[in-house]
Short mmCIF file of the C-alpha atoms (twelve columns), coordinates in Angstrom:
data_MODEL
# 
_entry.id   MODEL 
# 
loop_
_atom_site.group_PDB 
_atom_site.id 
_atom_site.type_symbol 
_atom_site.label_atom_id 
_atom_site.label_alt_id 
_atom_site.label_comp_id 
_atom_site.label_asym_id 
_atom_site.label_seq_id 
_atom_site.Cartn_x 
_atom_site.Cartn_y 
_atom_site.Cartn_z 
_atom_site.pdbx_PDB_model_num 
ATOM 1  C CA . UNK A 1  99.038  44.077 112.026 1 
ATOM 2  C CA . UNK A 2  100.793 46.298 114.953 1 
ATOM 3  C CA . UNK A 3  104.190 45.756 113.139 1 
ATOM 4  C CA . UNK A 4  102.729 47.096 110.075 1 
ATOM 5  C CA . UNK A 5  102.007 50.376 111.341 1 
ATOM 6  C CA . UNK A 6  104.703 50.787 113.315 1 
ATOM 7  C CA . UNK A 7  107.017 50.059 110.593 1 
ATOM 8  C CA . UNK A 8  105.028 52.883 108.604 1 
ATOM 9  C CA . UNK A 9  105.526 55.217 111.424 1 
ATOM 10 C CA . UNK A 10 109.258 54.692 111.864 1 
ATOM 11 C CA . UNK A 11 109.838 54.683 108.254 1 
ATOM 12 C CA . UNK A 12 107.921 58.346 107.834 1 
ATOM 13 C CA . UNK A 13 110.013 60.067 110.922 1 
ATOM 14 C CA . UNK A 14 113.034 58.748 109.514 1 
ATOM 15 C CA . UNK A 15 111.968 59.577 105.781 1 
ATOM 16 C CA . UNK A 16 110.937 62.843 107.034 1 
ATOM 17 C CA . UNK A 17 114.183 63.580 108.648 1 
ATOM 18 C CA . UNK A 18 116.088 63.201 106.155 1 
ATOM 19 C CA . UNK A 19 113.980 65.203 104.036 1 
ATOM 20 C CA . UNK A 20 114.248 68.176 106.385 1 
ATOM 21 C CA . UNK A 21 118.054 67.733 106.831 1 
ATOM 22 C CA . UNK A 22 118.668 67.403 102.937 1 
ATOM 23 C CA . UNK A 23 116.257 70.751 102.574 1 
ATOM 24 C CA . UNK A 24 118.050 72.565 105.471 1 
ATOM 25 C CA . UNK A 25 121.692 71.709 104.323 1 
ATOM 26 C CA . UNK A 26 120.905 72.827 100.513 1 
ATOM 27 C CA . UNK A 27 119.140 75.969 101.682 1 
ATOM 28 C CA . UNK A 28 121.741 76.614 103.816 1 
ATOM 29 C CA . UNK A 29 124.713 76.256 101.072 1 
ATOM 30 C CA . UNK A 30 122.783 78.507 99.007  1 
ATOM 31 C CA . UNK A 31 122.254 81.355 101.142 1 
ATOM 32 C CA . UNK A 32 125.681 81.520 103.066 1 
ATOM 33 C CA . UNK A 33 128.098 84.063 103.102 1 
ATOM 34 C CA . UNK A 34 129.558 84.338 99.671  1 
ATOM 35 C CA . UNK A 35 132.857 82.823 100.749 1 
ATOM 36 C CA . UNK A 36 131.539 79.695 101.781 1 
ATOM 37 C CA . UNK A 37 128.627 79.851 98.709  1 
ATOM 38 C CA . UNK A 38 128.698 77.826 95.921  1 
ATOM 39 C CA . UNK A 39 128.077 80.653 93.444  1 
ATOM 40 C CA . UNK A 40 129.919 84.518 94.025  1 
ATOM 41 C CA . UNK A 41 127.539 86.695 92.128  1 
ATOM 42 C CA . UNK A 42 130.217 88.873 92.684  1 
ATOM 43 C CA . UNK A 43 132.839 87.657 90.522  1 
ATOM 44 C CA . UNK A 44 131.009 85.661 87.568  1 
ATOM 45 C CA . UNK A 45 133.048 82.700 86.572  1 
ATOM 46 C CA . UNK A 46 132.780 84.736 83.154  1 
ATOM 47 C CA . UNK A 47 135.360 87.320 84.766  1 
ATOM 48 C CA . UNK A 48 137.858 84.464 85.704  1 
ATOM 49 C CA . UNK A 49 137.468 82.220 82.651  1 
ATOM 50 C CA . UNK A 50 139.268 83.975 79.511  1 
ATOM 51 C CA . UNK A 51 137.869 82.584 76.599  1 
ATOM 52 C CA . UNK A 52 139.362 82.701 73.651  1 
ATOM 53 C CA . UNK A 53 142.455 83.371 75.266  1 
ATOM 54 C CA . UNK A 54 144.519 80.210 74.275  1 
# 
């Protein structure tokens, strides 16, 4: 019965770790400088993408 719950606990503090490191690491990607920012609101991939252009 006492390994039970301590396998629940360990299993939530590591479940919940990961959580917060997955949330922190995405968060953080998304609001970083623009150079080091998935998406550069300011230059669209529209401006560098000529379509049409072949």
């Amino acid at each position: 019965m006492g390994t039970g719950i301590i396998g629940t606990l360990v299993s939530l503090i590591v479940g919940g770790s990961v959580a917060a490191v997955t949330v922190v690491g995405v968060v953080s990607s998304q609001t970083g400088a623009p150079s080091e920012s998935p998406g550069n609101s300011s230059e669209p991939a529209a401006s560098v993408i000529q379509y049409g252009d072949n």
